[in-house]
mmCIF entry with sequence, helices, sheets and N, C-alpha, C, O atoms, coordinates in Angstrom:
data_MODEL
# 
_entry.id   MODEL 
# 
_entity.id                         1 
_entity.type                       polymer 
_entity.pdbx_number_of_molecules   1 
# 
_entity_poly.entity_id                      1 
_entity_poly.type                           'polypeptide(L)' 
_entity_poly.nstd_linkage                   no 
_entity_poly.nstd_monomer                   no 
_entity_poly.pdbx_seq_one_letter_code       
;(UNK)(UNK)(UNK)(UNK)(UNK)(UNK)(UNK)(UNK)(UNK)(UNK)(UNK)(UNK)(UNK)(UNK)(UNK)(UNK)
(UNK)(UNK)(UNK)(UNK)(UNK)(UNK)(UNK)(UNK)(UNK)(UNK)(UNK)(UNK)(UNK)(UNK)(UNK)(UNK)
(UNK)(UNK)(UNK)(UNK)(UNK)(UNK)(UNK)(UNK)(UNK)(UNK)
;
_entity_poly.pdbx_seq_one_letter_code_can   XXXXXXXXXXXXXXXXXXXXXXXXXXXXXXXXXXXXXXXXXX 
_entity_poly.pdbx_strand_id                 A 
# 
loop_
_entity_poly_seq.entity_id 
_entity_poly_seq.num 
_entity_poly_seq.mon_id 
_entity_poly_seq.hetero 
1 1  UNK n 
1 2  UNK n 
1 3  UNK n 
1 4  UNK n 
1 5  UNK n 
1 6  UNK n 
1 7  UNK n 
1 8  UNK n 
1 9  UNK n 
1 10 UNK n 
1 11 UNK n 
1 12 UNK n 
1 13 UNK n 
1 14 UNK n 
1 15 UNK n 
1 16 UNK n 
1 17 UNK n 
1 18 UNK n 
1 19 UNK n 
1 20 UNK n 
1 21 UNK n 
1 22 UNK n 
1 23 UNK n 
1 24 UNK n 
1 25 UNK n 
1 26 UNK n 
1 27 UNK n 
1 28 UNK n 
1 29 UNK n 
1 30 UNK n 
1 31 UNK n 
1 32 UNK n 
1 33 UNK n 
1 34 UNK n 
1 35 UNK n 
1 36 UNK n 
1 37 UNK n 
1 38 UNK n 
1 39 UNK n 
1 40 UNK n 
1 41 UNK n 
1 42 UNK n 
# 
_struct_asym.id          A 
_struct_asym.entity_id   1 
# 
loop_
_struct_conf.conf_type_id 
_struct_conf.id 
_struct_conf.pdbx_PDB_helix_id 
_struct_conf.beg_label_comp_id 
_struct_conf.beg_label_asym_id 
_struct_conf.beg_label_seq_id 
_struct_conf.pdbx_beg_PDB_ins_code 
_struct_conf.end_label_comp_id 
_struct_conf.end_label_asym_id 
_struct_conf.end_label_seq_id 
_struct_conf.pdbx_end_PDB_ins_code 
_struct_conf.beg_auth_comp_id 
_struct_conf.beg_auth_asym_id 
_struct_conf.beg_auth_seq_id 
_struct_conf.end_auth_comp_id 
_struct_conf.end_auth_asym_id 
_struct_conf.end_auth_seq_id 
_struct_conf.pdbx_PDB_helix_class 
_struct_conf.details 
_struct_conf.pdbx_PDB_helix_length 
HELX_P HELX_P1 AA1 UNK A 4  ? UNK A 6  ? UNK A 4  UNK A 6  5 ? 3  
HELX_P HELX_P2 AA2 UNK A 23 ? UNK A 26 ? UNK A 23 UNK A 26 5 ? 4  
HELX_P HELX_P3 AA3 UNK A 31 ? UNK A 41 ? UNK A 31 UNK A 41 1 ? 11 
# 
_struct_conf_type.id          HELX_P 
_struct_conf_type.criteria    ? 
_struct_conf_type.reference   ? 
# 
loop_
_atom_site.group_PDB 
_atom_site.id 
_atom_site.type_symbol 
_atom_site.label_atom_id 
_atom_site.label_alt_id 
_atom_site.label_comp_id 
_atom_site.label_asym_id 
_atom_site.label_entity_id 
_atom_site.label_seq_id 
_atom_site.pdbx_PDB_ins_code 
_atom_site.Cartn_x 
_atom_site.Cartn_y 
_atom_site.Cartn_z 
_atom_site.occupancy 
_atom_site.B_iso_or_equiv 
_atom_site.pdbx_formal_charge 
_atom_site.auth_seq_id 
_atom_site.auth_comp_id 
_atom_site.auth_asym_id 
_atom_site.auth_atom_id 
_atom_site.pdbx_PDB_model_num 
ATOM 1   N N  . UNK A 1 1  ? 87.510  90.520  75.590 1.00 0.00 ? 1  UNK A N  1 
ATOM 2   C CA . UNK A 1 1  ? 86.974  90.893  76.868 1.00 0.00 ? 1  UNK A CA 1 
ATOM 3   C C  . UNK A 1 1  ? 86.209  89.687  77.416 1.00 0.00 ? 1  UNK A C  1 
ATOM 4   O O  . UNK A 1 1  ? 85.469  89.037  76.677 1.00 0.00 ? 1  UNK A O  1 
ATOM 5   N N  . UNK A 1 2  ? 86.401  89.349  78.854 1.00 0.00 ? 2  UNK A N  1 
ATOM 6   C CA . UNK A 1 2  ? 85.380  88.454  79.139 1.00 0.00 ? 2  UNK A CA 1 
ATOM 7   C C  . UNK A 1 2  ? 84.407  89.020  80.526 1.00 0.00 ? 2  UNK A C  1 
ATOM 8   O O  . UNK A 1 2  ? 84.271  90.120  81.063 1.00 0.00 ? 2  UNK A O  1 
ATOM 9   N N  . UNK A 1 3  ? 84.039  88.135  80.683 1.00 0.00 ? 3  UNK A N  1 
ATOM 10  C CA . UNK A 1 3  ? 83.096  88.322  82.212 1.00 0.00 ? 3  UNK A CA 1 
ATOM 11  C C  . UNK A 1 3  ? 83.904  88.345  83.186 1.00 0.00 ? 3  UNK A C  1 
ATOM 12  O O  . UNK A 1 3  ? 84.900  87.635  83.045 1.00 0.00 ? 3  UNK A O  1 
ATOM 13  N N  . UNK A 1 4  ? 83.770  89.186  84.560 1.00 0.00 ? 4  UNK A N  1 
ATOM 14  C CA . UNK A 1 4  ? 84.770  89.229  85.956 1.00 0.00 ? 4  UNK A CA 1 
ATOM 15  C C  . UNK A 1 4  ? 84.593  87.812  86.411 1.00 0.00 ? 4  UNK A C  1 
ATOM 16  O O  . UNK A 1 4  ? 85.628  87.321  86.861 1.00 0.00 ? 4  UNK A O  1 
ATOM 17  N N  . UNK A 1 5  ? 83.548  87.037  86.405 1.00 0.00 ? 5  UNK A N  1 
ATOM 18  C CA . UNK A 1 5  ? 83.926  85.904  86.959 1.00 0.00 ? 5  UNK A CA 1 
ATOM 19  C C  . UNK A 1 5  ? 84.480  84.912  86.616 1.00 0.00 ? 5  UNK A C  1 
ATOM 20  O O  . UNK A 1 5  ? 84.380  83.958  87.389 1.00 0.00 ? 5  UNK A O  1 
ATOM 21  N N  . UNK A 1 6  ? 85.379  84.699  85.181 1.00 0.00 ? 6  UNK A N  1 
ATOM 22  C CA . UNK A 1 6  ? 85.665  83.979  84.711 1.00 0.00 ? 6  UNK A CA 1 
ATOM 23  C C  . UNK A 1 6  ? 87.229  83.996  85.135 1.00 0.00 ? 6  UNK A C  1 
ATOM 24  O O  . UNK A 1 6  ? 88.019  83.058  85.028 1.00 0.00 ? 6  UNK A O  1 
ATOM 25  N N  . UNK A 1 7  ? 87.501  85.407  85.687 1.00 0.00 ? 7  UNK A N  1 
ATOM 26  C CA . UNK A 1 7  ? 88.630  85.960  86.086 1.00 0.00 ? 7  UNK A CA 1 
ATOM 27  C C  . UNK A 1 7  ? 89.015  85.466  87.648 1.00 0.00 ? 7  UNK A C  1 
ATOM 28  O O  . UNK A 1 7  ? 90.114  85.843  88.054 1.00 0.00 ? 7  UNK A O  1 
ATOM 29  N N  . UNK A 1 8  ? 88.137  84.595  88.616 1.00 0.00 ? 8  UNK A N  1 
ATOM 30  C CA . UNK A 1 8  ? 88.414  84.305  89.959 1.00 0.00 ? 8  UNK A CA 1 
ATOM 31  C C  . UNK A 1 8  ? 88.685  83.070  89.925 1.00 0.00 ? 8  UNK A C  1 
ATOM 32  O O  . UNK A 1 8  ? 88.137  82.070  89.460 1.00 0.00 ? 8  UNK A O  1 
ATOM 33  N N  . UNK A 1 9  ? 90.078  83.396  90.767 1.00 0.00 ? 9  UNK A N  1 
ATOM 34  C CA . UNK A 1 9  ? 90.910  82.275  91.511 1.00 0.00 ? 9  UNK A CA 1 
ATOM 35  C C  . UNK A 1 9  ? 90.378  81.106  92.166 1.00 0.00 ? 9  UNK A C  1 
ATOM 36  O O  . UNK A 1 9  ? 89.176  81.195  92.419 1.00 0.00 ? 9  UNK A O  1 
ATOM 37  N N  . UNK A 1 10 ? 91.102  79.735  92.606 1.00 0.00 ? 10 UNK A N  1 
ATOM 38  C CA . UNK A 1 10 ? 90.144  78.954  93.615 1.00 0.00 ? 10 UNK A CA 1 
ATOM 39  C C  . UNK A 1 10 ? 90.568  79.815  94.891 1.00 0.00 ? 10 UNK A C  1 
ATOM 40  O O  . UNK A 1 10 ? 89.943  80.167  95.891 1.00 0.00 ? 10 UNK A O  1 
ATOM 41  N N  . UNK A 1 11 ? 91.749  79.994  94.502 1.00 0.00 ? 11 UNK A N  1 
ATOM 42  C CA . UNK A 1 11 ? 92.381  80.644  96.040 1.00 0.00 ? 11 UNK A CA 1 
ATOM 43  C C  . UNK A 1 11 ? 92.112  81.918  96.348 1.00 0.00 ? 11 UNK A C  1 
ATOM 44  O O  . UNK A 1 11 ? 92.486  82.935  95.764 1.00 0.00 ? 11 UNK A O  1 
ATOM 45  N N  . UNK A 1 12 ? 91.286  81.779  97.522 1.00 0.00 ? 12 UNK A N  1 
ATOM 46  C CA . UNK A 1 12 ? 90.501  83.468  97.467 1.00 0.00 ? 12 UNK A CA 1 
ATOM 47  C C  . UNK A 1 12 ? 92.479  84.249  98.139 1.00 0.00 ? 12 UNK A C  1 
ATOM 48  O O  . UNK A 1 12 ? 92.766  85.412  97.858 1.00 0.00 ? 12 UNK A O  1 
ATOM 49  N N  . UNK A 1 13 ? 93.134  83.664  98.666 1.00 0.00 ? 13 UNK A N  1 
ATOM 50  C CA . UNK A 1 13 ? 94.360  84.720  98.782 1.00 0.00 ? 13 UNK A CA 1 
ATOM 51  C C  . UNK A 1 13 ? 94.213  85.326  97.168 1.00 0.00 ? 13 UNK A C  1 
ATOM 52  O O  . UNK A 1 13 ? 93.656  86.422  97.120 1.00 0.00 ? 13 UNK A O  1 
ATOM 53  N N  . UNK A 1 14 ? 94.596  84.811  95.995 1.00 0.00 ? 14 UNK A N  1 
ATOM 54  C CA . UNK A 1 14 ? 95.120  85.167  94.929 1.00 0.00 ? 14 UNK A CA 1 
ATOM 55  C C  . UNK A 1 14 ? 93.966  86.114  94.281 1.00 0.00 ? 14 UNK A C  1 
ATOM 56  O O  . UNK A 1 14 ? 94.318  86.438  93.146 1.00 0.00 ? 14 UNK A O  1 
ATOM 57  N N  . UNK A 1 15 ? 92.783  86.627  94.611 1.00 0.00 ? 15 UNK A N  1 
ATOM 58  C CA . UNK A 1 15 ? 91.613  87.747  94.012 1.00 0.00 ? 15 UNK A CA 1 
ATOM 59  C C  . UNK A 1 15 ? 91.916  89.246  94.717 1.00 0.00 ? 15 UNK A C  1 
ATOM 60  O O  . UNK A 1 15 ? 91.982  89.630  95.885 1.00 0.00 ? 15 UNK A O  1 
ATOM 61  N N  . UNK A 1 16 ? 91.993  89.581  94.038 1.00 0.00 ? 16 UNK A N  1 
ATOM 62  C CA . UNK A 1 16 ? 92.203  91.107  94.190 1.00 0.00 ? 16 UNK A CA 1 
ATOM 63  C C  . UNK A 1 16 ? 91.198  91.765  93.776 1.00 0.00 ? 16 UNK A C  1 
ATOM 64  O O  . UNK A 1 16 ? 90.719  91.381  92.709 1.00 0.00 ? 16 UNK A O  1 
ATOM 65  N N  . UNK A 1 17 ? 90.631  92.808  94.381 1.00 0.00 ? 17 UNK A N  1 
ATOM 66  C CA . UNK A 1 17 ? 89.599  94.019  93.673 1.00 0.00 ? 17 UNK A CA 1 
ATOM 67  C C  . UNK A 1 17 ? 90.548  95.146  94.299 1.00 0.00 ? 17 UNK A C  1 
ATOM 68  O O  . UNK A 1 17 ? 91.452  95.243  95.128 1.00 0.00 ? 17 UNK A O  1 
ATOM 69  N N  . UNK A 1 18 ? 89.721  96.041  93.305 1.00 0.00 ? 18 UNK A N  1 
ATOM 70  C CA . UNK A 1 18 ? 90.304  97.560  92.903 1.00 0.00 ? 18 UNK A CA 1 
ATOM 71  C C  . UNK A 1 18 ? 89.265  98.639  92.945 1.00 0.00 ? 18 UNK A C  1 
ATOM 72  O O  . UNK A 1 18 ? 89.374  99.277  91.898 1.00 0.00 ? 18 UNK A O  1 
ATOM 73  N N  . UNK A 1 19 ? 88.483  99.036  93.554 1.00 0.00 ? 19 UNK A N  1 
ATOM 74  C CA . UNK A 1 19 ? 87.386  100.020 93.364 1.00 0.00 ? 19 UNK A CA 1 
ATOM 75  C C  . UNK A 1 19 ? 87.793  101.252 92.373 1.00 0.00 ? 19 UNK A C  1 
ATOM 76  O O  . UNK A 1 19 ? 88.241  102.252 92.932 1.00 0.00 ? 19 UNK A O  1 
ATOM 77  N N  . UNK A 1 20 ? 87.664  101.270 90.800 1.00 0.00 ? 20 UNK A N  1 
ATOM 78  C CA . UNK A 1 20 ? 88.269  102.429 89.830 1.00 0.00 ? 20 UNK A CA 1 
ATOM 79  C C  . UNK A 1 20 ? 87.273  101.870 89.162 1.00 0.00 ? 20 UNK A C  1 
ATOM 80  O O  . UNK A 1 20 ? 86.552  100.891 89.355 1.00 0.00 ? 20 UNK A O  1 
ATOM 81  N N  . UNK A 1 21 ? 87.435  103.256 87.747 1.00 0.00 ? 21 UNK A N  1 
ATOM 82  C CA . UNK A 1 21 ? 87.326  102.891 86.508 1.00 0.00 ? 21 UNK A CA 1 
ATOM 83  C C  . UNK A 1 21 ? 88.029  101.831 85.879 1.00 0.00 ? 21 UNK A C  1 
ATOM 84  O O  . UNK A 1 21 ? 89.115  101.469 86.332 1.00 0.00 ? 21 UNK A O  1 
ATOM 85  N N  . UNK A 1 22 ? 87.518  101.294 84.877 1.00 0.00 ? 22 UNK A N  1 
ATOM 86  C CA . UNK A 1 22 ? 88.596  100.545 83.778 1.00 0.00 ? 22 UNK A CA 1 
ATOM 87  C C  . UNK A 1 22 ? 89.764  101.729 83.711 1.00 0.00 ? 22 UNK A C  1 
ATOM 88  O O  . UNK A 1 22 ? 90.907  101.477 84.093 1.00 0.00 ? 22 UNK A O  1 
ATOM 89  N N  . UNK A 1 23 ? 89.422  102.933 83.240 1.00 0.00 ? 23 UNK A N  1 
ATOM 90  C CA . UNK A 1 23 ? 90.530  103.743 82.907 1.00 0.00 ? 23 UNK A CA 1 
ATOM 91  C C  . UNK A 1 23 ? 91.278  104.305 84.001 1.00 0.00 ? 23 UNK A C  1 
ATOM 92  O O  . UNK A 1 23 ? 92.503  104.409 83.930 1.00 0.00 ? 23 UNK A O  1 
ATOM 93  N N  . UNK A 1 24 ? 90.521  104.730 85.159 1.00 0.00 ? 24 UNK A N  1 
ATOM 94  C CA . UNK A 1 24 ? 91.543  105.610 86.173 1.00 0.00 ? 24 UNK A CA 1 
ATOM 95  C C  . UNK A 1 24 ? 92.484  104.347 87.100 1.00 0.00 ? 24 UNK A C  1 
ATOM 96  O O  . UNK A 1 24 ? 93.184  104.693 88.051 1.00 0.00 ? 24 UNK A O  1 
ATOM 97  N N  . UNK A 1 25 ? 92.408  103.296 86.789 1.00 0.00 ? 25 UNK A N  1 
ATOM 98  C CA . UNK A 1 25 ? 93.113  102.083 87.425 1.00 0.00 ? 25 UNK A CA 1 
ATOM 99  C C  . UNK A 1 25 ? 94.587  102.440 87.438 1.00 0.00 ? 25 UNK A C  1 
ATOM 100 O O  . UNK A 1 25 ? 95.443  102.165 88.279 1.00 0.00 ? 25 UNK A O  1 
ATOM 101 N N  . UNK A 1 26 ? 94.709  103.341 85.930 1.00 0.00 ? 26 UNK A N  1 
ATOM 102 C CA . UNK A 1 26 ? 96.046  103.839 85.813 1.00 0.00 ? 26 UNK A CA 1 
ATOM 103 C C  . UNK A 1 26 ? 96.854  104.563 86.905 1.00 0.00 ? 26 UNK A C  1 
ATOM 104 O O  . UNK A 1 26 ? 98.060  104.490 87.142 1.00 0.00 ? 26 UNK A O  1 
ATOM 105 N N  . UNK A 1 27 ? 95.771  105.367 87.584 1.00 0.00 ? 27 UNK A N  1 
ATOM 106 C CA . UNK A 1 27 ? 96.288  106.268 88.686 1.00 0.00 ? 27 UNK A CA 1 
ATOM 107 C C  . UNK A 1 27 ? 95.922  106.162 90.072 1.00 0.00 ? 27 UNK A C  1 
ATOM 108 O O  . UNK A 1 27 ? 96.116  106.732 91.146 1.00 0.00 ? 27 UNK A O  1 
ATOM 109 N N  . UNK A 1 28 ? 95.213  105.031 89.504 1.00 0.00 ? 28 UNK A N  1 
ATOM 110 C CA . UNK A 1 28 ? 94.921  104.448 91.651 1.00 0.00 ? 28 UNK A CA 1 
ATOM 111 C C  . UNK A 1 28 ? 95.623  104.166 92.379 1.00 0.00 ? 28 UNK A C  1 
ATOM 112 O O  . UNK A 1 28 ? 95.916  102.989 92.170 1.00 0.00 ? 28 UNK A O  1 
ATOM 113 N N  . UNK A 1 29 ? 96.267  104.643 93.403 1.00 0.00 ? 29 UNK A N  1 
ATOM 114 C CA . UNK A 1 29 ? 97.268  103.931 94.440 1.00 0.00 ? 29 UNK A CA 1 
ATOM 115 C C  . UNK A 1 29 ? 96.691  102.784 94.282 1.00 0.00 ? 29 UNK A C  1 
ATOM 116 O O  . UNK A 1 29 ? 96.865  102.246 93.189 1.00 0.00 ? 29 UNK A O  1 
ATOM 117 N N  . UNK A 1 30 ? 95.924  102.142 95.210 1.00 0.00 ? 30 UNK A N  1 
ATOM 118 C CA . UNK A 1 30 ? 95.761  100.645 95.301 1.00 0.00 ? 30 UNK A CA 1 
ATOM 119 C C  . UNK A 1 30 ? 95.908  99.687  94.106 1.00 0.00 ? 30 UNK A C  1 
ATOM 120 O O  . UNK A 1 30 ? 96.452  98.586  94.193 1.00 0.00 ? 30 UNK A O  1 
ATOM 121 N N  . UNK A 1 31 ? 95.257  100.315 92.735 1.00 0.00 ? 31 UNK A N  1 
ATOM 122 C CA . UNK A 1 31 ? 96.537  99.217  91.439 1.00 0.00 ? 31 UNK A CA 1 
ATOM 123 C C  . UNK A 1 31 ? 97.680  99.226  91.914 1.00 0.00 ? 31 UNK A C  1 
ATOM 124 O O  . UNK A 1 31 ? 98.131  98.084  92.010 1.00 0.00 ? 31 UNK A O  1 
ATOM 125 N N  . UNK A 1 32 ? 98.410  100.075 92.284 1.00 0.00 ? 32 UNK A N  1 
ATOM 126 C CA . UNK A 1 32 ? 100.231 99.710  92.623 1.00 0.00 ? 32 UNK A CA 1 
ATOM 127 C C  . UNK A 1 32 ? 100.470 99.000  93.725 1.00 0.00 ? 32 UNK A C  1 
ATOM 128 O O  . UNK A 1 32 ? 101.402 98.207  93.858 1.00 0.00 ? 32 UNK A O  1 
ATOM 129 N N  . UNK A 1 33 ? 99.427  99.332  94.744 1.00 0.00 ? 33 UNK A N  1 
ATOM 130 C CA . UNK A 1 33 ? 100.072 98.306  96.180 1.00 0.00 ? 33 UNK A CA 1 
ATOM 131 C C  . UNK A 1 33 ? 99.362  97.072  95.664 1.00 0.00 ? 33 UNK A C  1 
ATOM 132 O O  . UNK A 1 33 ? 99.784  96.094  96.281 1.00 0.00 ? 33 UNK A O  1 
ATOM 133 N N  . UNK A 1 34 ? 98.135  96.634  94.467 1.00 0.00 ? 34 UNK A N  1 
ATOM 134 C CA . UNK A 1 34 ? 98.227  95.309  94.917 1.00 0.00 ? 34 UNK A CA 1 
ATOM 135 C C  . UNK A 1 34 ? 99.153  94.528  93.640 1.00 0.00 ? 34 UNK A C  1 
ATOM 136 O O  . UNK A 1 34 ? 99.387  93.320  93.681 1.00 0.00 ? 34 UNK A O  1 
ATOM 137 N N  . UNK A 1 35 ? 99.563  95.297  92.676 1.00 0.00 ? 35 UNK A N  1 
ATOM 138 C CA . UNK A 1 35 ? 100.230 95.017  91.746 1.00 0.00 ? 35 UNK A CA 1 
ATOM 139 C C  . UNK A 1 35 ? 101.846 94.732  92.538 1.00 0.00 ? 35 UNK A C  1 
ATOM 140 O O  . UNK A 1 35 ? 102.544 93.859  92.021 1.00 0.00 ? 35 UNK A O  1 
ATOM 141 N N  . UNK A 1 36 ? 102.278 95.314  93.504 1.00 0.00 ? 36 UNK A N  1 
ATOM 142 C CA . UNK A 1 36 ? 103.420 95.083  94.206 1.00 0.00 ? 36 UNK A CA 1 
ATOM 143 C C  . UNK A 1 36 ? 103.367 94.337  95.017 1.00 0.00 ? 36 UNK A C  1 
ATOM 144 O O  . UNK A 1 36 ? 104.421 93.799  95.356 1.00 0.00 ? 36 UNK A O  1 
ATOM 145 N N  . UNK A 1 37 ? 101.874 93.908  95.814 1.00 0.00 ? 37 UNK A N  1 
ATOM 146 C CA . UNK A 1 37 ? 102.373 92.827  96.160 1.00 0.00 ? 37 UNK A CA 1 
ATOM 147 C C  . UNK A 1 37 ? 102.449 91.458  95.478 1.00 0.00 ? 37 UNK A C  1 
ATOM 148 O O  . UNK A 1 37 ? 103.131 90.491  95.817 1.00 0.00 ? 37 UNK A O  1 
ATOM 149 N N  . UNK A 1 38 ? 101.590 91.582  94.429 1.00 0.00 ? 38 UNK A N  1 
ATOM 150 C CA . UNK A 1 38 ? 102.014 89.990  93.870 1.00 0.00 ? 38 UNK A CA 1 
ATOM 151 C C  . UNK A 1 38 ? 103.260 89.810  92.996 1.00 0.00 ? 38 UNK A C  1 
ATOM 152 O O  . UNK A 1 38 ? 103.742 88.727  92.663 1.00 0.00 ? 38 UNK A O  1 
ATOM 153 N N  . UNK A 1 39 ? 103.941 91.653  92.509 1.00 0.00 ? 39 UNK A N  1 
ATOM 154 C CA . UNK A 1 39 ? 105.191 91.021  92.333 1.00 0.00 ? 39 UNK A CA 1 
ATOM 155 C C  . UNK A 1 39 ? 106.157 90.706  93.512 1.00 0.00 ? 39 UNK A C  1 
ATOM 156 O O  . UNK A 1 39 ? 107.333 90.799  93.160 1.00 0.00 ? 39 UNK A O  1 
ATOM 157 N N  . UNK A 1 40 ? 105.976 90.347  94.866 1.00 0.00 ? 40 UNK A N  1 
ATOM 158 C CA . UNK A 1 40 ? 106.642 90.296  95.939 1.00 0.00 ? 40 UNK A CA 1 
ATOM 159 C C  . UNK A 1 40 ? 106.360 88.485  96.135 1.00 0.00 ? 40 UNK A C  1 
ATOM 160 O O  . UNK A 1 40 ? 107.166 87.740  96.692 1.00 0.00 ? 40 UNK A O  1 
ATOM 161 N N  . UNK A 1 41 ? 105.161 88.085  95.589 1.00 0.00 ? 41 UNK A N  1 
ATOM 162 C CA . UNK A 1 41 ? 104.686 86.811  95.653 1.00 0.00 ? 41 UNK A CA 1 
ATOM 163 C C  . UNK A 1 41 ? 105.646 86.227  94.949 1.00 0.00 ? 41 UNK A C  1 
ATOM 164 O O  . UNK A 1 41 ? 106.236 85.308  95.516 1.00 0.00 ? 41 UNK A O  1 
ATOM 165 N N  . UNK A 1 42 ? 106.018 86.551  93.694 1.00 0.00 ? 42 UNK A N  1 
ATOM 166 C CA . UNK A 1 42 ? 106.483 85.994  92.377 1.00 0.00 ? 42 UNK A CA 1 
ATOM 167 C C  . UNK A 1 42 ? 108.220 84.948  92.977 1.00 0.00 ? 42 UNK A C  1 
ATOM 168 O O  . UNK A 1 42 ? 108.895 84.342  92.144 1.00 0.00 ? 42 UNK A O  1 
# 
């Protein structure tokens, strides 16, 4: 596990937040739209 800030981009495009739990992330719409869009980046 580390710290969230060790986790940010230079490129503020590439940071994403998620307002969830660690656990309900599973069932958040917004995990999937931003998880789809960076597989759209790829």
């Amino acid at each position: 596990m580390v710290e969230w800030e060790s986790c940010i981009e230079e490129d503020p495009a590439l940071n994403d937040e998620v307002h969830s739990s660690h656990l309900g992330m599973v069932v958040h719409a917004g995990t999937y739209r931003v998880i789809a869009r960076r597989l759209r980046m790829a």
